[in-house]
C-alpha positions as CSV (number, residue, x, y, z in Angstrom):
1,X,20.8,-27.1,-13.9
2,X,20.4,-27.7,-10.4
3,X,19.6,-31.5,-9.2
4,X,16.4,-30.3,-7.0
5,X,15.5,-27.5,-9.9
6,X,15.4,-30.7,-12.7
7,X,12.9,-33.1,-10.1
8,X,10.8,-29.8,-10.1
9,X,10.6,-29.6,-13.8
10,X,9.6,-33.2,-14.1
11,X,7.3,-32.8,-11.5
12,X,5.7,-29.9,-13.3
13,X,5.9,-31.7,-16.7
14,X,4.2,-35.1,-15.3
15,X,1.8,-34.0,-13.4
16,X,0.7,-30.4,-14.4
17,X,0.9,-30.4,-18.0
18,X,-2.2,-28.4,-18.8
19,X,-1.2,-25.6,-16.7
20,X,0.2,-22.3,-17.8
21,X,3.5,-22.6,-16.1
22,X,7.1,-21.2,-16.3
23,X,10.5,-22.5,-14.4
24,X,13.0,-19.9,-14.0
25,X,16.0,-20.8,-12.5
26,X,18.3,-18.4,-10.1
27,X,19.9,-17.1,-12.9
28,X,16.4,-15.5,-14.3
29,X,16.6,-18.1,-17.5
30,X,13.5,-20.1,-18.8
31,X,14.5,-23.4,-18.4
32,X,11.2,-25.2,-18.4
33,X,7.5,-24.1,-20.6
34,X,4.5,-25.9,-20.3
35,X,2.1,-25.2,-22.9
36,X,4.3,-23.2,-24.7
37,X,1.6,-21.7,-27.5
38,X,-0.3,-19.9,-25.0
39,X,3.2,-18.1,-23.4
40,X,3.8,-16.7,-26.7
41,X,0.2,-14.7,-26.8
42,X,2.8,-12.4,-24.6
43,X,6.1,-12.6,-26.5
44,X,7.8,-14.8,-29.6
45,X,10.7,-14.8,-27.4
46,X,9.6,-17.2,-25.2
47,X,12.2,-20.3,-25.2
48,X,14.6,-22.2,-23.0
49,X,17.7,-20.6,-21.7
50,X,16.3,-17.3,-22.0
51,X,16.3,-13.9,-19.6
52,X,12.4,-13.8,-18.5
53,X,12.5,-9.9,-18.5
54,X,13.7,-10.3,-22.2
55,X,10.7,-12.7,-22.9
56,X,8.1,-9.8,-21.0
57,X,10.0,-6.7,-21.4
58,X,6.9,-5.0,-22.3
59,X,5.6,-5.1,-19.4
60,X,7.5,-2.2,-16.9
61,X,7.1,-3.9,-14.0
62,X,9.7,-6.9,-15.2
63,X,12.5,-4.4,-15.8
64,X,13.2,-4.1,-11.7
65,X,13.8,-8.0,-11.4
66,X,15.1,-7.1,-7.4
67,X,11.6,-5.8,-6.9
68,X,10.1,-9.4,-7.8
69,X,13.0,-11.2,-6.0
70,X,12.7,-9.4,-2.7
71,X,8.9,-9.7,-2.7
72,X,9.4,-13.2,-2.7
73,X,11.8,-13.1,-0.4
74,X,9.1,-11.6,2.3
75,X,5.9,-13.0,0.9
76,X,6.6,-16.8,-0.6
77,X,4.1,-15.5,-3.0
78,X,3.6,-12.6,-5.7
79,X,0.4,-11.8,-7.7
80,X,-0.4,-10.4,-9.8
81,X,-3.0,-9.5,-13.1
82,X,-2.1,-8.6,-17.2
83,X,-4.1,-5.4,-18.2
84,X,-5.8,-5.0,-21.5
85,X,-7.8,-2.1,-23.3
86,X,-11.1,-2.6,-24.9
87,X,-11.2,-1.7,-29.0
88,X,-11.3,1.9,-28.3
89,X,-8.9,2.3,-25.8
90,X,-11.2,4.1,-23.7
91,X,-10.8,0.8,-20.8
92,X,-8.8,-1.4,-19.1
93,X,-9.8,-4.5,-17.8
94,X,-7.9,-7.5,-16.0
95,X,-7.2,-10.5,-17.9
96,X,-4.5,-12.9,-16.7
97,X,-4.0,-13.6,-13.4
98,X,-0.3,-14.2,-12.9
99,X,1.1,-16.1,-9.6
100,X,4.8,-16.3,-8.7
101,X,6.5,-19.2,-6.2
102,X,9.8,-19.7,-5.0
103,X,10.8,-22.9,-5.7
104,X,13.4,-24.0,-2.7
105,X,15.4,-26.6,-1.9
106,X,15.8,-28.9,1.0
107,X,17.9,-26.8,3.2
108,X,15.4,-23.5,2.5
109,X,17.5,-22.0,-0.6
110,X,16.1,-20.4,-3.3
111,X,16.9,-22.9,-6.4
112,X,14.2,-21.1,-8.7
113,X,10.8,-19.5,-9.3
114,X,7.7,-20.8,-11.2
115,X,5.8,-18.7,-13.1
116,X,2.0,-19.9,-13.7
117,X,-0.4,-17.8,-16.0
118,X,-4.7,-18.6,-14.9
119,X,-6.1,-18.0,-18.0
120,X,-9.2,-15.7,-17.0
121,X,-11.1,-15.7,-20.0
122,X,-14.8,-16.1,-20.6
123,X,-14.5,-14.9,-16.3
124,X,-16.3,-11.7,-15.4
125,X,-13.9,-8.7,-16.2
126,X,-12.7,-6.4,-13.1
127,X,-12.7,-2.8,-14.5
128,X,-9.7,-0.4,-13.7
129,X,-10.9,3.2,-13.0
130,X,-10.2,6.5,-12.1
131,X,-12.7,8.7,-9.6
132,X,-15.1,10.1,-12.1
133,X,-15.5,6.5,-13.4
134,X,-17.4,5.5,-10.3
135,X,-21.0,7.3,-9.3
136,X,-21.3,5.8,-6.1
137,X,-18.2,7.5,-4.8
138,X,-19.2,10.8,-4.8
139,X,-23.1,9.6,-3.0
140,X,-20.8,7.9,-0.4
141,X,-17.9,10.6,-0.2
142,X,-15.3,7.5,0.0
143,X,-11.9,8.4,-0.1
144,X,-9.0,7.0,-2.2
145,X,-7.5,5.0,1.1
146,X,-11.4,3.7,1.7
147,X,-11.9,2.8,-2.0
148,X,-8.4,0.6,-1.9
149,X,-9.1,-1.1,1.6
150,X,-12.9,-1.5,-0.1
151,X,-11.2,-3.4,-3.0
152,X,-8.5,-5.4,-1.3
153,X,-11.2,-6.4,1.4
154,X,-13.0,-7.6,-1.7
155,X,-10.1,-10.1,-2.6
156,X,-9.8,-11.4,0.3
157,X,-6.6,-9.4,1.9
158,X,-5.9,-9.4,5.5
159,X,-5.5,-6.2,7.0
160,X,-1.2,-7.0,7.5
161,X,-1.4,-7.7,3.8
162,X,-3.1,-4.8,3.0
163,X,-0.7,-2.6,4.8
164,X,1.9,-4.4,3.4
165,X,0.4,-3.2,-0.1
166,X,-0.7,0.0,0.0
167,X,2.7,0.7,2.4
168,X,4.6,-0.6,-0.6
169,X,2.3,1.3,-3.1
170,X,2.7,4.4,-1.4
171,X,6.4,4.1,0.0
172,X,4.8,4.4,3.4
173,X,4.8,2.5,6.2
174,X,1.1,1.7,6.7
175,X,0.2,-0.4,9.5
176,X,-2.6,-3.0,10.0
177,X,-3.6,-0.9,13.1
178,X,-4.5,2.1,11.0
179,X,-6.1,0.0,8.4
180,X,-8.3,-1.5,11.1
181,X,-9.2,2.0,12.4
182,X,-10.1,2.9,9.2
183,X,-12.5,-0.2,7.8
184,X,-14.1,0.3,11.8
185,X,-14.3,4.1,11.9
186,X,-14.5,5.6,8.6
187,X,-15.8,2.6,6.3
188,X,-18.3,1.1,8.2
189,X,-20.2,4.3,9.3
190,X,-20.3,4.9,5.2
191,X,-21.6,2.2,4.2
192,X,-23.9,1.2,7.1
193,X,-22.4,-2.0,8.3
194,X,-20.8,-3.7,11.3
195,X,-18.6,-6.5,9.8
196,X,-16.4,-8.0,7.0
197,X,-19.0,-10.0,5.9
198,X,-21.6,-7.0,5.6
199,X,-18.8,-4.8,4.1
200,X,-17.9,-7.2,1.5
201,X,-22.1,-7.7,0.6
202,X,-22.0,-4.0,0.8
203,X,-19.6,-3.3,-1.2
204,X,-21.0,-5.8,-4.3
205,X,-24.3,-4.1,-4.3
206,X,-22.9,-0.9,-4.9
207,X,-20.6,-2.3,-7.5
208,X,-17.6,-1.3,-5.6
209,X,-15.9,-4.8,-5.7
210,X,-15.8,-4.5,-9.5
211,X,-13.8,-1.3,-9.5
212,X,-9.9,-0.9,-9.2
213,X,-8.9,1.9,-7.9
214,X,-6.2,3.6,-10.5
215,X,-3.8,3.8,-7.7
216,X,-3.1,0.3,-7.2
217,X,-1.4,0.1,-10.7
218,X,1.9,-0.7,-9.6
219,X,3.9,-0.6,-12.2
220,X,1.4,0.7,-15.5
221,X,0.6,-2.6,-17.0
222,X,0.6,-5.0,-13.9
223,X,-0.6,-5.0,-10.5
224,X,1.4,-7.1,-8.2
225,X,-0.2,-8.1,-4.9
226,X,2.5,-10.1,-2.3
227,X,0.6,-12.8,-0.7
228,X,1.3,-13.9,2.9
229,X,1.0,-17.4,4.6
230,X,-0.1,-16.2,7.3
């Protein structure tokens, strides 16, 4: 293992050792789990030396490991959220939010990538929806675009970061120009208001912060949302 990779791990094991975290090295292989009971909710194959995609390869969005790689190439960051279904299937709801970090060494070289799982439970639950799911769409006549700017406002996306998403989302390029026309021209006129602070009040009373557009799921069964340090 890598001298600077090994420090991280004891790092991670000394002082972080009730958090939900992964090492991967540059190879893709597990070589560090902290709490190691709560990783297998996901998969029994979680376990040192082995291929991260084999431990999640239920979830699609693991199969394109470039997709991940490159992300945090650009971003320094990936997030992302676990989807579940309610009993009858008839739902989906957001339940583990999932963050991703390049670990790098002293000359800037990617050494390795930790994986941390928040455990959201007992938090309020974000639903995921299609159009007919949400009333106030139709009173408002928001489009698809407004409804995923609405949302990503919500989170606390920039307006580059949110091109950056729906450009990657869409295979488009999007830029934080047009999303700025849009939230000034076409959103605020909607729903009455003059700022990002009205918006995001705006957008709670009518329940539009709790809804995820269906378009945002990335890859079916986790939505990944690159993070700049801007």
């Amino acid at each position: 293992m890598n001298k600077y990779l090994l420090e991280y791990c004891t790092y991670i094991k000394n002082f972080k050792p009730e958090q939900n975290i992964v090492i991967i090295d540059d190879g893709f292989k597990i070589v560090h789990i902290n709490n190691h009971e709560f990783f297998q909710r996901y998969s029994d194959s979680f376990a040192l030396n082995t291929d991260i995609f084999e431990c999640l390869r239920e979830l699609p969005c693991f199969n394109t490991k470039q997709h991940i790689y490159d992300n945090l190439i650009k971003t320094k960051r990936v997030q992302g959220y676990f989807v579940a279904q309610d009993i009858n299937g008839n739902h989906e709801y957001l339940v583990d939010s999932i963050h991703l970090l390049p670990i790098l060494d002293p000359d800037k070289n990617l050494v390795g990538i930790e994986l941390e799982v928040i455990d959201m439970q007992g938090l309020p639950l974000i639903t995921l929806s299609g159009d007919n799911d949400i009333q106030n769409v139709d009173v408002i006549n928001l489009t698809e675009r407004e409804r995923e700017i609405i949302i990503l406002k919500a989170m606390g996306k920039t307006n580059l970061e949110i091109s950056y998403i729906l450009g990657s989302i869409h295979k488009k390029e999007i830029s934080q120009h047009t999303i700025a026309n849009i939230i000034k021209q076409q959103i605020y006129p909607k729903l009455n208001v003059e700022n990002k602070q009205s918006l995001i009040k705006a957008a709670h009373a009518l329940g539009l912060d709790q809804i995820i557009p269906k378009s945002l799921i990335t890859e079916n069964q986790l939505i990944l949302f690159p993070s700049f340090n801007l």
